[in-house]
C-alpha positions as a printed NumPy array, in Angstrom:
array([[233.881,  24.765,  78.399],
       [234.711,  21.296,  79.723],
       [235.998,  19.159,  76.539],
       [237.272,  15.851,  78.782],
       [234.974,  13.646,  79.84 ],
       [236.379,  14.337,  83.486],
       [235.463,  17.643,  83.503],
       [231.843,  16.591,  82.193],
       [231.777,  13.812,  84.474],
       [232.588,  16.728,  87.694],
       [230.138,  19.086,  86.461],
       [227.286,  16.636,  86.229],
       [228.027,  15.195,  89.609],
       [228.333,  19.364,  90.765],
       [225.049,  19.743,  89.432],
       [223.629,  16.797,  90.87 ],
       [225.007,  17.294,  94.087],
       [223.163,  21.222,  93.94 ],
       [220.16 ,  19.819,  92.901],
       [219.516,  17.301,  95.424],
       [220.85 ,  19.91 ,  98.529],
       [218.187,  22.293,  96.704],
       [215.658,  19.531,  97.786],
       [216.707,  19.215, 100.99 ],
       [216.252,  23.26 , 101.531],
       [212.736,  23.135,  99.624],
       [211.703,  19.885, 102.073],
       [213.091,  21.66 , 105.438],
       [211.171,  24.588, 104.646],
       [208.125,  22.85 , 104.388],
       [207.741,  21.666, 107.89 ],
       [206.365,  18.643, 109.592],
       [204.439,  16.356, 107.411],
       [201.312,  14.152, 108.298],
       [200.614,  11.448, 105.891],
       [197.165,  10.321, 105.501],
       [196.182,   6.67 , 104.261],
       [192.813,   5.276, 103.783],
       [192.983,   1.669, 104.01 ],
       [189.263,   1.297, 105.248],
       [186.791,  -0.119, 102.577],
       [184.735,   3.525, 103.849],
       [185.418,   6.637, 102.502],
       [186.449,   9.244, 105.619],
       [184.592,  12.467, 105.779],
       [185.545,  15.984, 107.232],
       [188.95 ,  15.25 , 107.301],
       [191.275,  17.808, 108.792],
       [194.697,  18.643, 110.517],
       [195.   ,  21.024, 113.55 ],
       [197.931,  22.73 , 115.241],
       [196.605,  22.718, 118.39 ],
       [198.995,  26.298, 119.698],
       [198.231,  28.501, 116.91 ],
       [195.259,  26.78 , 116.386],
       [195.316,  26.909, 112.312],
       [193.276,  24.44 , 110.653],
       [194.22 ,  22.631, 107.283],
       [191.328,  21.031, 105.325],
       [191.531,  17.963, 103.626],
       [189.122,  16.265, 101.062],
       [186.982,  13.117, 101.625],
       [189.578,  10.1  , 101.561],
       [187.92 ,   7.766,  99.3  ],
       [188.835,   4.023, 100.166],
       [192.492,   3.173,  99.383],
       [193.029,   6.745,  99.081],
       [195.89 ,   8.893, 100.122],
       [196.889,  12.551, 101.161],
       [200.092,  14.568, 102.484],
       [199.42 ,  18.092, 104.442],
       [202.578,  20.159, 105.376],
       [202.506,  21.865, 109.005],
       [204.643,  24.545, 110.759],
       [203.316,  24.396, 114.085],
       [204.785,  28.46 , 114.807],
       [205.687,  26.723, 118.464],
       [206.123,  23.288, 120.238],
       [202.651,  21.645, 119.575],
       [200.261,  18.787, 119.228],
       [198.66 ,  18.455, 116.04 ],
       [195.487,  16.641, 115.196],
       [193.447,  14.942, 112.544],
       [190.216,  15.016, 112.937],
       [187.789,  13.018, 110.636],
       [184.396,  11.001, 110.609],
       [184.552,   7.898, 109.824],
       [181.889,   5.717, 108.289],
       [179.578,   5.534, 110.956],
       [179.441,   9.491, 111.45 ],
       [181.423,   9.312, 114.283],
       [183.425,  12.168, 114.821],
       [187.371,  11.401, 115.734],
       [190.098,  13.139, 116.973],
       [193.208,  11.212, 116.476],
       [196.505,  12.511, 117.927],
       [199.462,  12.29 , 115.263],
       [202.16 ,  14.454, 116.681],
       [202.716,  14.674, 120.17 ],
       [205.522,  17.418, 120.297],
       [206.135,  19.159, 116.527],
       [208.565,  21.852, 116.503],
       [209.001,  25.061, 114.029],
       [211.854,  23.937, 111.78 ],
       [211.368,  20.119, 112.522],
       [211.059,  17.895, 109.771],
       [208.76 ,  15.592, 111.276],
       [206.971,  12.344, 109.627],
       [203.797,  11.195, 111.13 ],
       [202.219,   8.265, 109.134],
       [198.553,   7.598, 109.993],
       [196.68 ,   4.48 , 108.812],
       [192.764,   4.78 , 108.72 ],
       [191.79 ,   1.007, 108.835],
       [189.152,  -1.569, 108.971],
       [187.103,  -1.815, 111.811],
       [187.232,   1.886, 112.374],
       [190.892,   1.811, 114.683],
       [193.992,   3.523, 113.357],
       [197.598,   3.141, 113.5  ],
       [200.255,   6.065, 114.268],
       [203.777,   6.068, 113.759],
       [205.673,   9.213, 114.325],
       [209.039,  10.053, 112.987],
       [211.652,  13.06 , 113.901],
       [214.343,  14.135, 111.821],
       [216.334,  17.667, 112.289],
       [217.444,  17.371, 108.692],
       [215.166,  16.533, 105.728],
       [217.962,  14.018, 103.613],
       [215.654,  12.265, 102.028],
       [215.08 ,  15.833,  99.555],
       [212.876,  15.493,  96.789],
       [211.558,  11.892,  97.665],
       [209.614,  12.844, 100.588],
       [207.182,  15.072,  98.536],
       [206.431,  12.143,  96.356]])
C-alpha cells in the first residue's frame, strides 16, 4: 500500500501515535493508583487498601522486605482511601494515602514502608493519565 519510505515512515508514526493514546484510555480507566514499597528489613502483614465512601476493600499480599505492589482504585465518589497493614511488631496501622480521590482521577499516591516502622506519603493528581503504558509498569 505505501511503497515510499514517507508513507511507511507516516504510518508507523500513525500507529505509534494510536498505540500510545490507547494507553492513555486503558490507564484513565483504571483509576487512582496507590503504590506500595517495602523498604523495611520486615516483611508487612495484612496489607490492604480501603475506599473509605463505598467502603470496598482491596487485599494485598504480605510485602516481603524490598518488596513492591500497585492496587488500582475508583473511589465511586470523592474519598479518602487507606492502607492498612501490620507491621513487624503486630501493630496494626492505618496510614492515610489519599486525602481527596475522585471517580475519573488519575491519581498517584506513593507510600514508602520504612525502617523504624514510620512511612513516607507523597500524593500526586493528574486529570489526564500521559504517562500511558509506563505507569502500569
Amino acid at each position: 500500500m505505501f511503497r515510499s519510505p514517507v508513507g511507511r515512515l507516516l504510518l508507523g508514526f500513525a500507529g505509534l501515535c494510536l498505540f500510545y493514546f490507547l494507553g492513555v484510555a486503558l490507564r484513565q480507566l483504571f483509576g487512582s493508583c496507590v503504590d506500595i514499597r517495602n523498604a523495611s528489613t520486615e516483611t508487612v502483614r495484612d496489607v490492604s487498601v480501603k475506599v473509605e465512601s463505598g467502603g470496598k476493600i482491596y487485599d494485598v499480599p504480605n510485602l516481603a522486605p524490598r518488596d513492591h505492589r500497585r492496587i488500582y482504585v475508583r473511589p465511586q465518589a470523592k474519598s479518602q482511601i487507606t492502607l492498612k497493614i501490620t507491621d513487624g511488631t503486630n501493630r496494626p496501622r492505618d496510614i492515610m494515602v489519599f486525602d481527596g480521590a475522585q471517580p475519573g482521577d488519575c491519581g498517584i499516591s506513593m507510600v514508602t514502608i520504612q525502617p523504624g516502622h514510620s512511612t513516607v506519603s507523597e500524593e500526586f493528581h493528574h486529570p489526564v493519565c500521559w504517562k500511558s503504558w509506563l505507569e502500569f509498569m
